[in-house]
C-alpha positions as CSV (number, residue, x, y, z in Angstrom):
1,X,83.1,102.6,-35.4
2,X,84.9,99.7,-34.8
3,X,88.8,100.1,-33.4
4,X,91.6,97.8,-34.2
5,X,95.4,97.4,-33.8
6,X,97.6,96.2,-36.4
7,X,101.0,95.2,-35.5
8,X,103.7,97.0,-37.9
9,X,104.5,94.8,-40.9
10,X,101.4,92.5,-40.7
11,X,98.3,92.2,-42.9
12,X,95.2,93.5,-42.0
13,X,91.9,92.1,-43.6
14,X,88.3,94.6,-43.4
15,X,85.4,92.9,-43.8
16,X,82.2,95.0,-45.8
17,X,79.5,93.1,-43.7
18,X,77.6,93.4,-46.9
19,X,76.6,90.1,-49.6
20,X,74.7,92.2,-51.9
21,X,74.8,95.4,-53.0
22,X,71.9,98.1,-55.0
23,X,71.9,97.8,-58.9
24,X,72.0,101.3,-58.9
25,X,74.5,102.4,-56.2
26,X,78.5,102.8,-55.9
27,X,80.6,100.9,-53.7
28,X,84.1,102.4,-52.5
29,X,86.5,102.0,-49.6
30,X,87.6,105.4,-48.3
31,X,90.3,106.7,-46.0
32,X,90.2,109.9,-43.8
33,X,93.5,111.3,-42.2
34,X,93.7,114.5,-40.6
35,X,90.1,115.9,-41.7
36,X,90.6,114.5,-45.5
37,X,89.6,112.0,-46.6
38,X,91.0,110.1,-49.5
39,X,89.4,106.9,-52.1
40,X,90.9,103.8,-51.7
41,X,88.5,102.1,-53.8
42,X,85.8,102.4,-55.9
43,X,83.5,99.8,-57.6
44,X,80.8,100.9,-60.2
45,X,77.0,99.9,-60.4
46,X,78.4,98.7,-63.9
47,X,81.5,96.7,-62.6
48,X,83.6,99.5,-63.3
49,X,87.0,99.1,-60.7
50,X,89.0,101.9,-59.8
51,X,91.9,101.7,-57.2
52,X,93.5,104.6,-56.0
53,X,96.0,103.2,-54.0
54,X,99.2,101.7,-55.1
55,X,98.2,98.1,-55.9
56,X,101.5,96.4,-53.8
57,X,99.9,97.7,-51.0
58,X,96.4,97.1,-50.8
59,X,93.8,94.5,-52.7
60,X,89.9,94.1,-53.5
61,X,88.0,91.4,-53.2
62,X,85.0,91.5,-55.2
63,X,83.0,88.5,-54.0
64,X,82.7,90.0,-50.9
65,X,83.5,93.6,-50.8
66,X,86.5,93.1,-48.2
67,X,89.6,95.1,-48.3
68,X,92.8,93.9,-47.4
69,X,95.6,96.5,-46.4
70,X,99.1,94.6,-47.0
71,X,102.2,95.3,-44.8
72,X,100.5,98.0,-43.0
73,X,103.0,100.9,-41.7
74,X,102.1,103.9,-39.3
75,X,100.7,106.1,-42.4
76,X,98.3,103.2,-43.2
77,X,96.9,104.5,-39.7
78,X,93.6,106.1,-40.2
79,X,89.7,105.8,-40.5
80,X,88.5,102.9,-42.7
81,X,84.7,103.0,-43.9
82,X,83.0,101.2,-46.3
83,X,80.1,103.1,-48.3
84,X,77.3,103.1,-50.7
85,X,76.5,106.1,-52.7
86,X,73.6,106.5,-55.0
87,X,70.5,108.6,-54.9
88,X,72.1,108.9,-51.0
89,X,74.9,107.9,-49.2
90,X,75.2,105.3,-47.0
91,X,78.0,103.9,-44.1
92,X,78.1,100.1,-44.4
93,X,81.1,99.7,-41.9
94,X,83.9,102.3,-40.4
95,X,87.1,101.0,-38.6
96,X,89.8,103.3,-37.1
97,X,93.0,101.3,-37.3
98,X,96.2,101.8,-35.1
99,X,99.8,100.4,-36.6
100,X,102.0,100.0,-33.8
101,X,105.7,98.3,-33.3
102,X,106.1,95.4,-31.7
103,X,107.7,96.1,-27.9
104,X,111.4,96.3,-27.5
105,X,112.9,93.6,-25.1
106,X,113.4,95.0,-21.3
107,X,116.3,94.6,-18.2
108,X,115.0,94.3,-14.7
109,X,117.5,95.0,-12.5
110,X,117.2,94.4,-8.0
111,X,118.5,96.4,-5.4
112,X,118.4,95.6,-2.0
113,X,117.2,98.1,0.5
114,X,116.1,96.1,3.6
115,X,116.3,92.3,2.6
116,X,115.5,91.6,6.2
117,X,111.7,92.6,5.4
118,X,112.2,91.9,2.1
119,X,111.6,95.2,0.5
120,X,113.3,95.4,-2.6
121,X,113.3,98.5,-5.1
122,X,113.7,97.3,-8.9
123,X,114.0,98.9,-12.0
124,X,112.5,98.0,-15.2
125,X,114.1,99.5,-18.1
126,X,113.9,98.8,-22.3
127,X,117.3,98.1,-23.9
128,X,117.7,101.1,-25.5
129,X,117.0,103.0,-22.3
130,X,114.7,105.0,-23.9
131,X,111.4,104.1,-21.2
132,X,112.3,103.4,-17.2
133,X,110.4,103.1,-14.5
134,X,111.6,102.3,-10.5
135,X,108.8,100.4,-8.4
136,X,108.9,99.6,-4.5
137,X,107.9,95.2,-4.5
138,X,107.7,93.4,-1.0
139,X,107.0,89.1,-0.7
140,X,103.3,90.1,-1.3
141,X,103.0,92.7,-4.4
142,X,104.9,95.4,-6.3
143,X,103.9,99.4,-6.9
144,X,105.2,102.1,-8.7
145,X,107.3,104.4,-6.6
146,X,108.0,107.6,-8.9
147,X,107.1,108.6,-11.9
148,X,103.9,108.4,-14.5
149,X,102.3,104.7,-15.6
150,X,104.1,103.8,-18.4
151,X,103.9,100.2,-21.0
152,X,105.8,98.8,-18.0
153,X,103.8,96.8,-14.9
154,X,105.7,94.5,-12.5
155,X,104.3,92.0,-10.4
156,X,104.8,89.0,-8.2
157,X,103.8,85.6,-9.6
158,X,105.0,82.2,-8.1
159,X,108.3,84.0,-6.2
160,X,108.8,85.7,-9.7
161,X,109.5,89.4,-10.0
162,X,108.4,89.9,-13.3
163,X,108.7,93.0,-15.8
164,X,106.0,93.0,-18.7
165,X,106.4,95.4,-21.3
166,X,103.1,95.2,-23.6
167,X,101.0,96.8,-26.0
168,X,98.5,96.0,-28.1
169,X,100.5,93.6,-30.7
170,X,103.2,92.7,-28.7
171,X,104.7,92.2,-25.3
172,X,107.9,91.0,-23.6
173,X,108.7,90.3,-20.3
174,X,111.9,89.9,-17.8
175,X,112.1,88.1,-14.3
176,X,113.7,87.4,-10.8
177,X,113.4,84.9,-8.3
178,X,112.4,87.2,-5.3
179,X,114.1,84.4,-3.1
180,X,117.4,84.8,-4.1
181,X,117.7,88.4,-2.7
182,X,115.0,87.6,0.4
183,X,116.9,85.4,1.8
184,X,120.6,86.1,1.1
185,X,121.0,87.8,4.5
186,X,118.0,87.3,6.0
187,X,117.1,83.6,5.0
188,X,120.8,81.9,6.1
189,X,120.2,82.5,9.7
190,X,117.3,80.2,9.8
191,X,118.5,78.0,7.4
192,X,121.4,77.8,9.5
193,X,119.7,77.0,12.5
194,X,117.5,74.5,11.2
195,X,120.8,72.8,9.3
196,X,122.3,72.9,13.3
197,X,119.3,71.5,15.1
198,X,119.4,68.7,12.3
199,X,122.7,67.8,12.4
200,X,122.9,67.6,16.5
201,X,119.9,65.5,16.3
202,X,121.6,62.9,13.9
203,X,124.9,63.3,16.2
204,X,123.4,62.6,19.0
205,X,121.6,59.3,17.1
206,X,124.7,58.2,16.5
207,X,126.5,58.2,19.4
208,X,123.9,56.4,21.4
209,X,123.9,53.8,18.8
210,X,127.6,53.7,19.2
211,X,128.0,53.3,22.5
212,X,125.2,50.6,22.6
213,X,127.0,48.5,20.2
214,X,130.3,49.4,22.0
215,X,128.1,47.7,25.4
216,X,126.7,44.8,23.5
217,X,130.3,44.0,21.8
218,X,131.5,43.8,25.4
219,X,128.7,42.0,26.9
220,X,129.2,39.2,24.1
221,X,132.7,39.2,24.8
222,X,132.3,38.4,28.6
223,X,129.7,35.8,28.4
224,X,132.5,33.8,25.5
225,X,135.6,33.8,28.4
226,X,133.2,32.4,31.1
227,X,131.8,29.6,28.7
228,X,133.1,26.0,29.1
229,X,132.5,24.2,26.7
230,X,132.1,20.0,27.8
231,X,132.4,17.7,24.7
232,X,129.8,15.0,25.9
233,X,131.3,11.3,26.6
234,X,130.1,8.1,25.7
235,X,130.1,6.2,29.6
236,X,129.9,3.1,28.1
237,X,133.0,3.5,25.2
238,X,136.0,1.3,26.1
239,X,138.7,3.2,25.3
240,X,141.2,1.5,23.1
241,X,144.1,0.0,25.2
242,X,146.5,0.4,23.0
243,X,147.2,4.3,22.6
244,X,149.1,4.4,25.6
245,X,152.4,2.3,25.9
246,X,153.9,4.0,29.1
247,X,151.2,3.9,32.0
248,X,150.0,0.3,30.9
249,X,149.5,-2.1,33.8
250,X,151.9,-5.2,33.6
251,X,149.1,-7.5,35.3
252,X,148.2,-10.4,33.0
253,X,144.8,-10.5,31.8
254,X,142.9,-13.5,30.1
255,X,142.3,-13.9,26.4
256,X,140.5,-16.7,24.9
257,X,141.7,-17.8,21.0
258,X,140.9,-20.4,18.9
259,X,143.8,-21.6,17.7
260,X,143.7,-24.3,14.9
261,X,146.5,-26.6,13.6
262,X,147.1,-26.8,9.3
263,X,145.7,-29.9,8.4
264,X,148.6,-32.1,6.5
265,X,147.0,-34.4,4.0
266,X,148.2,-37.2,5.8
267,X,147.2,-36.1,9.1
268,X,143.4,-35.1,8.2
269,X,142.2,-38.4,8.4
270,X,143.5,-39.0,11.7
271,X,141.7,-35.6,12.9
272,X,138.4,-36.9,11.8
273,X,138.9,-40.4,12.4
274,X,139.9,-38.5,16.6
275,X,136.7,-38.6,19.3
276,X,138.5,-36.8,21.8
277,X,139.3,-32.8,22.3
278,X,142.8,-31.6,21.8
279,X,143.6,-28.7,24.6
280,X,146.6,-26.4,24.1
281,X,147.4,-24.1,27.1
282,X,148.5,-20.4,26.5
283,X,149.1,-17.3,28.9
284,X,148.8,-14.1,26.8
285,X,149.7,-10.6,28.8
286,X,147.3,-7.6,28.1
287,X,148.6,-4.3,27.1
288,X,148.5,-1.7,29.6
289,X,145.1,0.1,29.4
290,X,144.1,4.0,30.3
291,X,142.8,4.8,32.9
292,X,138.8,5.6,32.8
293,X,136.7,7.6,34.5
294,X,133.7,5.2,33.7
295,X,133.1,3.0,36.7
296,X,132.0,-0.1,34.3
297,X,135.6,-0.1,32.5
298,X,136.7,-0.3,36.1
299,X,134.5,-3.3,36.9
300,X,136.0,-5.1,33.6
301,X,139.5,-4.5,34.5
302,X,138.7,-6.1,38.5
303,X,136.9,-9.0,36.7
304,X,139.6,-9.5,34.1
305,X,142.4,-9.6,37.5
306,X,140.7,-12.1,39.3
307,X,140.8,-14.5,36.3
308,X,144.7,-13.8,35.1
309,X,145.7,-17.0,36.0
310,X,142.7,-19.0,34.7
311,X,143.2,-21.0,32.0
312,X,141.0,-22.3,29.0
313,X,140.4,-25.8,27.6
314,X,139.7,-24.9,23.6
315,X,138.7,-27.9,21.4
């Protein structure tokens, strides 16, 4: 005897187990319900078909003997067998078939009792109210706490609590993040505390970082007020004598010019037909010069004061 579970609504095929059969025996499908039993189908040693059943509902497949029940409902529930009769009977296969309904949805619901321990009592419930059951769950595992085992379990998977309402066609399931009710008194505290200790620990970061810079910015400034900075000099650049009119000296100083007379036409020949030098005498005063810290521009100026009243012979 072979048991099986049809889901309401569906199709369910039944296998003979059987290729060939007798010449001389009968083949039929039958169907017992409370103590009676009742032909389904019957196939001749002769070919002969006879269904009993309503056609919509049920259909024979010769090639193989199967039976297939269509859109089974709870009064296709029953005892299946497929027999041989002839000079005697003989049970080729028997199947007792279930039709049940597919599982109504279900509503877990929470309540906290001690969420400090987390110990939480649920309730898992189907929509129409019709099937409820209350279990005791903790972080670790869930138990029925009154009442006989119904289609309902509830465990604990991955922080889930979760609600399964099964048979053998169907199921359906509801859930709740245990964490969300663990730690909604219990859990802020330490969350609290470690969100404290965090954010003193940056604080604290900060303001040593601030008062270093604060110390370096100051630091920096100092060592920019006591810097002097000395633009190097060139000790041997004469300065130029004339940017300063007002502090000149009025001492004459020596300059030496070629001077050079226009040639006339009539005059040229006479300058190179002339052997001897031509000397003109001139006194030219030097501007006033700054004074210099280089000690050579002060040897130029002694050497230029002893010669002021020397005089040159140009040719």
């Amino acid at each position: 005897l072979e048991h099986q579970v049809a889901k309401k609504g569906t199709d369910l095929l039944l296998d003979a187990k059987v290729t060939t059969l007798p010449s001389v025996a009968d083949f039929s499908w039958k169907c017992i319900k409370s103590d009676k039993t009742l032909n389904v189908v019957k196939l001749g040693f002769k070919g002969d078909l006879r269904i009993f059943f309503d056609k919509t509902s049920i259909e024979f497949f010769k090639q193989n003997y199967s039976l297939l029940l269509k859109n089974v409902q709870h009064n296709n529930s029953g005892v299946y067998k497929a027999e041989l009769s002839g000079s005697e009977d003989k049970i080729l296969v028997e199947y007792n078939i279930t039709v049940q309904e597919p599982v109504s949805p279900v509503k877990l619901t929470v309540t906290e009792s001690n969420s400090s321990a987390c110990n939480l009592t649920v309730t898992c419930r189907t929509e129409d109210s019709n099937l409820n059951r209350t279990f005791q769950c903790n972080k670790s595992s869930c138990h029925l706490q009154e009442g006989a085992p119904v289609s309902f379990t509830v465990f604990l998977q991955q922080d889930n609590i979760i609600c399964n309402h099964s048979n053998q066609v169907s199921w359906n399931q509801d859930s709740k993040n245990i964490k969300v009710y663990c730690q909604k008194k219990a859990g802020p505290s330490t969350v609290s505390s470690a969100t404290i200790t965090t954010s003193s620990v940056f604080t604290a970061v900060a303001v040593v970082a601030g008062i270093i810079a604060i110390i370096c910015l100051k630091c920096k400034r100092k060592g920019q007020e006591k810097s002097v900075y000395d633009l190097p000099q060139n000790m041997n650049q004469v300065e130029n004598p004339y940017n300063n009119d007002e502090d000149t000296s009025q001492s004459p100083t020596t300059t030496y010019a070629l001077v050079q007379f226009v040639s006339h036409p009539e005059q040229q020949s006479k300058l190179l037909n002339s052997s001897h030098p031509e000397t003109v005498y001139a006194q030219v005063n030097r501007a006033t010069k700054i004074k210099s810290t280089d000690p050579t521009a002060e040897d130029q100026e002694m050497t230029y004061s002893n010669n002021d009243n020397e005089t040159c012979c140009l040719p």
